[in-house]
VMD Tcl script that draws the C-alpha trace (Angstrom):
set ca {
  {18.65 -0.55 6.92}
  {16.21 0.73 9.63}
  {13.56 2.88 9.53}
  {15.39 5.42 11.42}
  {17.80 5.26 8.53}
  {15.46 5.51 5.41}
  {13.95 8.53 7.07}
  {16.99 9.85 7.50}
  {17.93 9.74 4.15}
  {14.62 10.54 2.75}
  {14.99 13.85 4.72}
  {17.95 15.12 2.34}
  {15.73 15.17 -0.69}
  {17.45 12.66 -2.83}
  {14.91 10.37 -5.19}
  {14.19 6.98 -3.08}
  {12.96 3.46 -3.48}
  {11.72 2.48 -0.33}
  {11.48 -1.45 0.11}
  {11.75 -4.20 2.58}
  {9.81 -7.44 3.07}
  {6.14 -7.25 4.21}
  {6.20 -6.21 8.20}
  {9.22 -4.27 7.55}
  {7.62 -0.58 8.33}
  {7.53 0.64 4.61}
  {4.12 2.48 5.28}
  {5.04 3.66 8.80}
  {8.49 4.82 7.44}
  {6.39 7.00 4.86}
  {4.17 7.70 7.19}
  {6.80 9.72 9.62}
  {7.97 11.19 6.46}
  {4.70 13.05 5.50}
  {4.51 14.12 8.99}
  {7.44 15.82 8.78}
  {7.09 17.29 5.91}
  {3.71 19.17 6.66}
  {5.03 19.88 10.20}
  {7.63 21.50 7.30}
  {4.72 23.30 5.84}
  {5.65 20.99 2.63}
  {2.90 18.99 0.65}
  {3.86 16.32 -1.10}
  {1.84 14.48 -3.60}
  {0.71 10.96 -1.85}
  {-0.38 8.22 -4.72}
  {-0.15 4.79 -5.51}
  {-0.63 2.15 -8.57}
  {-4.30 0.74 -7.55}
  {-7.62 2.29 -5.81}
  {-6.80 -0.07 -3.17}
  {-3.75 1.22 -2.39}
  {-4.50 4.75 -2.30}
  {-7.54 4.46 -0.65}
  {-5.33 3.27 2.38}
  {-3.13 6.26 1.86}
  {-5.86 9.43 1.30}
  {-4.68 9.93 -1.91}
  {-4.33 9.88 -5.67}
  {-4.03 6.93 -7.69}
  {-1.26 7.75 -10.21}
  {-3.13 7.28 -13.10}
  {-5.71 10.35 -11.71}
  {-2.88 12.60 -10.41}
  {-1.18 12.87 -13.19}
  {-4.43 13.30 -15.69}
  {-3.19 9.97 -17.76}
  {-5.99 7.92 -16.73}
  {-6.64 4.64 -18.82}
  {-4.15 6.24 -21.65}
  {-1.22 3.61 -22.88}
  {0.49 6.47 -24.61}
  {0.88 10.67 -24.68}
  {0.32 12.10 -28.27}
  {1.76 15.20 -28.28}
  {-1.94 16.47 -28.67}
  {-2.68 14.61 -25.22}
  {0.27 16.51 -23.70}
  {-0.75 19.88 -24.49}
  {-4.61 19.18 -23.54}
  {-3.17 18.07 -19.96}
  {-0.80 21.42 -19.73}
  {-4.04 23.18 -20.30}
  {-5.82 21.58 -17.34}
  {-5.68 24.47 -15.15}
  {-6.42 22.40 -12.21}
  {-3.77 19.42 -13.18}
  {-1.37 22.07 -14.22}
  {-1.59 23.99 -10.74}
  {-1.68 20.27 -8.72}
  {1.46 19.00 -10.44}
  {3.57 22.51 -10.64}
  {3.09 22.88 -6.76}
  {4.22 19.18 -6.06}
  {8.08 19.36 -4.52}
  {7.77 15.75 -3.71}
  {5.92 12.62 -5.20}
  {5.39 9.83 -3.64}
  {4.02 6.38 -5.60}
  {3.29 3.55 -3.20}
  {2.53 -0.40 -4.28}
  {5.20 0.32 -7.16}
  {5.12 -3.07 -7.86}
  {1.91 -2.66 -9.49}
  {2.34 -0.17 -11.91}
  {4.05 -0.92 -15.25}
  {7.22 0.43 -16.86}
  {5.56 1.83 -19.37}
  {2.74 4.07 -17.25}
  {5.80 5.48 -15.31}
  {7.45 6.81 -18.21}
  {4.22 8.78 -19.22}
  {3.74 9.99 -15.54}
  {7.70 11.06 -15.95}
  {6.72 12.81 -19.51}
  {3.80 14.49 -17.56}
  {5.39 16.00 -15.13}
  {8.35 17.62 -16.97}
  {5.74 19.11 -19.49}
  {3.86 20.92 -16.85}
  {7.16 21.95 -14.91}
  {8.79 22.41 -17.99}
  {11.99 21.22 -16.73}
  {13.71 17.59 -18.49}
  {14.71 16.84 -15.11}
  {13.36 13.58 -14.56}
  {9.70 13.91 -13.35}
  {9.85 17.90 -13.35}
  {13.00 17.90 -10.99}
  {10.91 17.02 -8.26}
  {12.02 14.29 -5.13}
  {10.19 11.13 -6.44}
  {9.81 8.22 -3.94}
  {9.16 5.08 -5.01}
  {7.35 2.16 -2.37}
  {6.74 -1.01 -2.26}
  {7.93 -4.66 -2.53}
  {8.27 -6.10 -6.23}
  {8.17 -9.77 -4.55}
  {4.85 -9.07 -4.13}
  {1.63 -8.52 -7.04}
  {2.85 -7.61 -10.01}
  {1.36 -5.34 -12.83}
  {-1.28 -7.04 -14.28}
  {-1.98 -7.20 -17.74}
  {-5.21 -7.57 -19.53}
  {-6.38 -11.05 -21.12}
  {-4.62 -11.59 -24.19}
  {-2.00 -8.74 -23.48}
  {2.00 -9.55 -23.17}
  {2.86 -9.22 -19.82}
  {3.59 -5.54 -18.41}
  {7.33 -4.22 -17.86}
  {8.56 -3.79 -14.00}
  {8.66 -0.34 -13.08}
  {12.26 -0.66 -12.46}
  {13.31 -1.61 -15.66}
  {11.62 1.21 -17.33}
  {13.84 4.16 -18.86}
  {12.18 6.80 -15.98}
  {13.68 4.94 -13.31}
  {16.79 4.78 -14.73}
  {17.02 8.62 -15.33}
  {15.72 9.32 -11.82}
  {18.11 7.14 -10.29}
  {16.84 6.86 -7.11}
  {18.71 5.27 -4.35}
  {17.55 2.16 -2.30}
  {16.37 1.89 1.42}
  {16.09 -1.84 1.93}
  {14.37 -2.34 5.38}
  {15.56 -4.98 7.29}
  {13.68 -4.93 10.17}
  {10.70 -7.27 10.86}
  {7.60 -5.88 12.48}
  {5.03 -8.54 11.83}
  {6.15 -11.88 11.64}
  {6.65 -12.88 15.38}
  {8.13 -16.81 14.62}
  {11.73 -17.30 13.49}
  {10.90 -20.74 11.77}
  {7.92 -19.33 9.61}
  {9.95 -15.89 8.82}
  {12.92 -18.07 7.74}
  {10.49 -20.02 5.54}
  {9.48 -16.94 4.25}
  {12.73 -15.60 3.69}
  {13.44 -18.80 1.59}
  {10.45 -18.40 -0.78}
  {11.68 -14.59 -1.36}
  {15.41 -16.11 -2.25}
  {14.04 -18.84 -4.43}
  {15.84 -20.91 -1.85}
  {12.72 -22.58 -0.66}
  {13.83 -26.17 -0.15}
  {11.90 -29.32 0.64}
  {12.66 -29.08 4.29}
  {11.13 -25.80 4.07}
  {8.26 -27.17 2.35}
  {7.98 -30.10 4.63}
  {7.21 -27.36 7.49}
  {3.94 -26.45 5.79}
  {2.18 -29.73 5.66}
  {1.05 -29.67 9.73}
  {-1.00 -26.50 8.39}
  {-2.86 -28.26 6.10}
  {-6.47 -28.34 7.34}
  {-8.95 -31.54 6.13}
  {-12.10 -30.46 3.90}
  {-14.66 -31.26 6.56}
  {-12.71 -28.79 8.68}
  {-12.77 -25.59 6.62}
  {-16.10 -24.50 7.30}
  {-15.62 -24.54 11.07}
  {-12.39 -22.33 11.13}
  {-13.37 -18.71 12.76}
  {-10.19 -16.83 10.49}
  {-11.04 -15.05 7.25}
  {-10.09 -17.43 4.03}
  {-8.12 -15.95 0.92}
  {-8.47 -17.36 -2.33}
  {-7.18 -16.11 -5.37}
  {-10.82 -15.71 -7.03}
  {-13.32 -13.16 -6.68}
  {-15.79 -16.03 -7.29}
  {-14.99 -18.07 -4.54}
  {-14.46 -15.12 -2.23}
  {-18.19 -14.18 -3.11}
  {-19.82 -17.25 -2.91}
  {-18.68 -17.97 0.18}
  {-19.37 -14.65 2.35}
  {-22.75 -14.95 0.80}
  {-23.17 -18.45 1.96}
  {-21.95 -17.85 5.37}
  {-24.36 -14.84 6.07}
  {-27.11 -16.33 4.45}
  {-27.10 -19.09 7.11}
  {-27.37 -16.60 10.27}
  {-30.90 -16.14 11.33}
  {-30.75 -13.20 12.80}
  {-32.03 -10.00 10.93}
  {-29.66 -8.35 8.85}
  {-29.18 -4.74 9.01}
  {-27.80 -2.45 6.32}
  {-25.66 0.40 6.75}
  {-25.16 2.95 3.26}
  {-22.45 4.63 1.91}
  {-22.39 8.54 1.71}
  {-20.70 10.42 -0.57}
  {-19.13 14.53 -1.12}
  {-16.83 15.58 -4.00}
  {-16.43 15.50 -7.12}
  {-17.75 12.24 -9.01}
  {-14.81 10.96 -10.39}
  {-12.86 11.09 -7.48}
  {-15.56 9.47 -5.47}
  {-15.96 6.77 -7.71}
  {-12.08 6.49 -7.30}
  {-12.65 6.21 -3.54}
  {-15.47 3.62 -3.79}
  {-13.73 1.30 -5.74}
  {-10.36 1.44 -3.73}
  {-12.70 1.00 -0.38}
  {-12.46 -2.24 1.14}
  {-15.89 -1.01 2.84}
  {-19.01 -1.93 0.11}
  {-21.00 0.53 -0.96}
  {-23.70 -1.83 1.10}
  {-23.09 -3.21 3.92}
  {-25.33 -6.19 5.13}
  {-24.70 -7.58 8.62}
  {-26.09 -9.65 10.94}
  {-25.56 -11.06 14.48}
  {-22.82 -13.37 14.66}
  {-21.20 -12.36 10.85}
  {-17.16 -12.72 10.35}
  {-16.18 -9.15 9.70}
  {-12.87 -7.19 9.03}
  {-11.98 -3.60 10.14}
  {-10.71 -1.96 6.96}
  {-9.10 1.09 8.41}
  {-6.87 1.89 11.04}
  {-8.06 3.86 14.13}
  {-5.79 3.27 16.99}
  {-7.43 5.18 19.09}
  {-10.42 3.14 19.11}
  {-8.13 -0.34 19.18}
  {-8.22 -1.48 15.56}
  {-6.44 -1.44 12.13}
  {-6.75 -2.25 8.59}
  {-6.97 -6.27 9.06}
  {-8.51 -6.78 12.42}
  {-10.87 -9.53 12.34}
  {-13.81 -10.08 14.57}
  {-17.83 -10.91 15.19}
  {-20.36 -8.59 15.28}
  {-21.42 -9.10 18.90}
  {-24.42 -7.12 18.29}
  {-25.94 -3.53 17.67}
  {-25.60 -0.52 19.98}
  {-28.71 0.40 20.79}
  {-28.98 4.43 20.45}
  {-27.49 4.54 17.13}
  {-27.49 0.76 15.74}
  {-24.09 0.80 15.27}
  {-22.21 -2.75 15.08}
  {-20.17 -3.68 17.90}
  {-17.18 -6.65 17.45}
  {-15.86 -9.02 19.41}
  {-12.42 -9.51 18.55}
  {-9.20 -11.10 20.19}
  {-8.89 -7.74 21.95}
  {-12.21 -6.97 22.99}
  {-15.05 -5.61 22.48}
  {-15.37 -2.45 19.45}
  {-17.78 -0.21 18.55}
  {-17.40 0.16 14.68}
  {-18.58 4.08 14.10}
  {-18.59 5.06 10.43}
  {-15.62 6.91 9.58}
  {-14.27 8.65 6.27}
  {-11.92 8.36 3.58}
  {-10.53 11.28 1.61}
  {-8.90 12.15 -1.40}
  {-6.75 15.39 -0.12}
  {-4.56 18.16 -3.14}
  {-2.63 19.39 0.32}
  {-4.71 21.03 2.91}
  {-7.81 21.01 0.64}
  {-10.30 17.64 1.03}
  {-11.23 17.16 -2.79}
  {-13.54 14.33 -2.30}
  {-14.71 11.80 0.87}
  {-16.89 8.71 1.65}
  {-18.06 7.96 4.65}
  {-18.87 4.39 5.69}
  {-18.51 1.36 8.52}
  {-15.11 0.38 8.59}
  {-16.35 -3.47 7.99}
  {-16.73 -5.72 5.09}
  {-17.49 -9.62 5.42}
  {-14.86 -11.38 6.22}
  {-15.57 -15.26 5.95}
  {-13.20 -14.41 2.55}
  {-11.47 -11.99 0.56}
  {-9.22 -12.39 -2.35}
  {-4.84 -12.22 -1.79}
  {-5.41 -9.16 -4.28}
  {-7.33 -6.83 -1.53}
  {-5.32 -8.61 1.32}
  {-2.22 -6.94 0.33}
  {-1.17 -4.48 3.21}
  {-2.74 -5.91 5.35}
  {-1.64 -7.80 8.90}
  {-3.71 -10.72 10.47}
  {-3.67 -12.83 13.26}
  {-4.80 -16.05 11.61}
  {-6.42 -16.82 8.00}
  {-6.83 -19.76 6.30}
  {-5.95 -19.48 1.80}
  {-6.59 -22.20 -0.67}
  {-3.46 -20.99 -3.52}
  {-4.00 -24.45 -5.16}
  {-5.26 -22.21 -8.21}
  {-2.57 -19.65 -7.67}
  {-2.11 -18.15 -11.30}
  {0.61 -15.33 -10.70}
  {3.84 -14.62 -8.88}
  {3.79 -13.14 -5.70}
  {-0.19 -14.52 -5.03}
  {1.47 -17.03 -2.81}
  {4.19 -14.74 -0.92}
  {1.29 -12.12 -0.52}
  {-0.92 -14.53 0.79}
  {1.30 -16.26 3.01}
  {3.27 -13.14 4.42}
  {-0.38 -11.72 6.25}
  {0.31 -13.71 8.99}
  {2.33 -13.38 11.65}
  {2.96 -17.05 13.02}
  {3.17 -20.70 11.39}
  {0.20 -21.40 14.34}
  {-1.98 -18.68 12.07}
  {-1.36 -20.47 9.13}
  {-3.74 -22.74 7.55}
  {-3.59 -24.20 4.15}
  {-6.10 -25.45 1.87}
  {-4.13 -26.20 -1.42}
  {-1.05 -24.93 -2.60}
  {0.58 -25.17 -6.76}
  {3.90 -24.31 -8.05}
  {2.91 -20.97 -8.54}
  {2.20 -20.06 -5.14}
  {5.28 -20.56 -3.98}
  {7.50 -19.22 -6.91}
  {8.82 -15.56 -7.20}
  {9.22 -13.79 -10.72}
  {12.86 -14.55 -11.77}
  {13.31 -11.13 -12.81}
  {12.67 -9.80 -9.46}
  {14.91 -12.51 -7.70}
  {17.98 -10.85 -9.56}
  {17.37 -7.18 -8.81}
  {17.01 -7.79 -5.70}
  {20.17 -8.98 -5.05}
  {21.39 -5.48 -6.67}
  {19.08 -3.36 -4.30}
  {19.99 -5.08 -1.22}
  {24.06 -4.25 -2.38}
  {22.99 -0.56 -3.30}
  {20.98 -0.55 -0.01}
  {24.02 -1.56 2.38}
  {26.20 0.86 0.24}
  {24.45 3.84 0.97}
  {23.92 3.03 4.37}
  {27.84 2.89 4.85}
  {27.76 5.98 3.02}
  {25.79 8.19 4.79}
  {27.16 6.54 8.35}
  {30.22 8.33 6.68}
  {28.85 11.39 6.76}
  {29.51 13.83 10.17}
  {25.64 14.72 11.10}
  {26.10 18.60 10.14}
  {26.68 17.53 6.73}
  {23.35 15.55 6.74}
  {22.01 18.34 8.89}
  {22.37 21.04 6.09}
  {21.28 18.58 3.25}
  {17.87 18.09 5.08}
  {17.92 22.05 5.54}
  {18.49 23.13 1.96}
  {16.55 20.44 0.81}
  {13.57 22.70 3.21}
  {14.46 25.61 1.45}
  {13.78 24.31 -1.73}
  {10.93 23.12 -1.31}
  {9.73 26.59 0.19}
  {8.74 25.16 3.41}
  {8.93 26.28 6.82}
  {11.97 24.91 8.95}
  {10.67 23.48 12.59}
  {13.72 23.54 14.95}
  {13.86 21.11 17.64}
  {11.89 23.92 19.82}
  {8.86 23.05 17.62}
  {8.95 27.19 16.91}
  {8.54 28.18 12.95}
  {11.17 30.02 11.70}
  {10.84 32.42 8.69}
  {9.15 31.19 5.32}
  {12.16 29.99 3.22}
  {12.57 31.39 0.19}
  {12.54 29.57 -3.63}
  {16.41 27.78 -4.01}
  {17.87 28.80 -6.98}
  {18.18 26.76 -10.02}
}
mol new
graphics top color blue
foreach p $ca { graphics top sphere $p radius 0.5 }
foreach p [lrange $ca 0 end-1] q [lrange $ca 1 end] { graphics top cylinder $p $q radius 0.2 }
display resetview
């Protein structure tokens, strides 16, 4: 399905799983779909499973959204302390739309309470509160993780809230990041469980000698904070230039800032010097970078001392810029910081999302599926790929997932037919009513408002 397509579909209101392998346009597709919603005067409710995650977004993590926090389970008590949250209650009863990102992340079991949640507050037993949940990500990738000790967490998919919301599936099947044939077919292998030793065979010419690593100017991934530490410690250490430090700032409420500082890729602290391996980590395309762009720090402007990069591209000024934790048209909390952090290393966990050029990732201590399809599906060409180490684990997919996916990508192609099916005044007037609804604003084609819908009928 293309992008084109999804949106299409997401348009008429219906509840969604959005997925595709990595590159496929699952954030841009969601992207154009927020857009048109608030050109809709719509707000939907933008979250995800992890700080990470929503962090890149601008919004919520789930768990903070929808007041559940660090809970495992909803007494009936806990339910009637959240309905009481005036400000909860008042987020969550104007939400028409929700929108979860990484879903791979976030256990069966949370989504049920986040279901339970929202039909409280909206007191409706439509699943979720009737409203349009979408659902995005890619379960080949990280998986929920479960604490030491704990049985491992339940798929979102195979938990009883996605079953009652039924959402349909927009498999993306378009590839907007990997530009060689022979590495994406690899790829494509390892997400079958088809990889076979031929395929395997193609990865030993990226194998880089031990004496070698230190030299390589790419950013490494391990799977280890440890090692990820160590190393960008090491490296900077050894620069003998001065370093200079560049601090966080901070508005909003606490909670939510603290939610913002531990999704930011951006430290709290930023040490650089002259000549340190750094990593954009936010997208401003204005200025000629995004969320994985990899570079040196060439030096320091000199009115305001801020770093400027060399990278494949050219020279960029990196000026401090913000992220946000928006509740619609209201900014509830922001930090404001470079958009750098070291980049010698960083673990496949905070890598996810991302797109690079080149990196080099040791996954001979891979310890959970999808490390090694994460790690290996940043980069774009076999020529950017270079391997330290790789185990069984890295390059084996969760058996559970392998056999869904078979089912979405048949759902997928079956809705597609569908809606080609449809004549496009039929879609037209889904989209429409789906407007009305949601009590926004219809924009014709002539970009003029028309009048405010009013509330559909239930």
């Amino acid at each position: 399905m293309t992008q084109e397509e999804a949106l299409t579909i997401l348009k008429t209101g219906v509840n969604v799983f959005l997925t595709g392998e990595p590159g496929s346009g699952k954030t841009h597709t969601i992207n154009e779909y927020v857009a048109y919603l608030r050109k809709n005067d719509i707000s939907p409710a933008i979250t995800a499973s992890t700080g990470i995650a929503a962090t890149h977004i601008g919004g919520f993590t789930i768990h903070s959204w929808s007041g559940i926090g660090i809970r495992k389970q909803l007494s009936p008590y806990d339910l009637e302390m959240l309905e009481m949250n005036q400000r909860l209650h008042r987020r969550i009863s104007a939400a028409p739309i929700l929108i979860i990102d990484e879903i791979s992340m976030l256990d069966g079991k949370t989504l049920i309470l986040v279901d339970r949640v929202c039909r409280r507050i909206k007191r409706s037993e439509q699943a979720f509160g009737g409203m349009q949940v979408v659902f995005v990500g890619d379960f080949f990738q990280l998986p929920p993780i479960a604490r030491e000790g704990d049985p491992p967490l339940q798929f979102a998919f195979s938990s009883e809230s996605w079953s009652t919301a039924s959402p349909v599936v927009c498999y993306l099947s378009e590839q907007h990041r990997q530009e060689d044939p022979a590495f994406l077919d690899v790829l494509s292998a390892l997400r079958r469980g088809a990889l076979d030793e031929l395929h395997k065979a193609k990865f030993v010419g990226r194998y880089v000698r031990p004496e070698d690593i230190s030299a390589l100017a790419v950013t490494k991934l391990f799977p280890h904070n440890a090692d990820v530490n160590r190393l960008n410690e090491a490296e900077l250490a050894k620069l003998p230039h001065p370093p200079r430090t560049f601090h966080m700032t901070s508005r909003g409420a606490l909670p939510l800032v603290e939610q913002l500082k531990r999704g930011c890729l951006s430290p709290e602290m930023l040490t650089l010097k002259k000549g340190a391996r750094v990593m954009f980590t936010k997208n401003n395309f204005e200025a000629g970078f995004v969320n994985g762009t990899t570079g040196e720090v060439a030096g320091f402007r000199k009115d305001d001392g801020m770093p400027v990069i060399d990278t494949r591209n050219g020279m960029r000024t990196a000026d401090p810029m913000e992220w946000t934790i928006a509740d619609g048209a209201k900014v509830l909390a922001r930090i404001e910081q470079v958009p750098l952090r070291l980049a010698w290393a960083m673990t496949v966990h905070k890598s996810q999302g991302m797109s690079m050029d080149a990196a080099f990732m040791d996954l001979s201590t891979a310890f959970e599926y999808g490390q090694g399809y994460v790690a290996l599906s940043r980069v774009r060409t076999f020529a950017g790929l270079h391997l330290g180490g790789l185990n069984d684990k890295a390059l084996e997919v969760h058996p559970d997932v392998l056999s869904h996916d078979a089912a979405f990508r048949i759902l997928s192609e079956q809705l597609r037919t569908a809606f080609h099916g449809m004549n496009k005044s039929e879609v037209a007037k889904l989209q429409s009513d789906f407007i009305v609804a949601c009590e926004g604003r219809a924009v014709p084609e002539s970009g003029k408002r028309s009048v405010k819908a009013k509330r559909a009928k239930k």
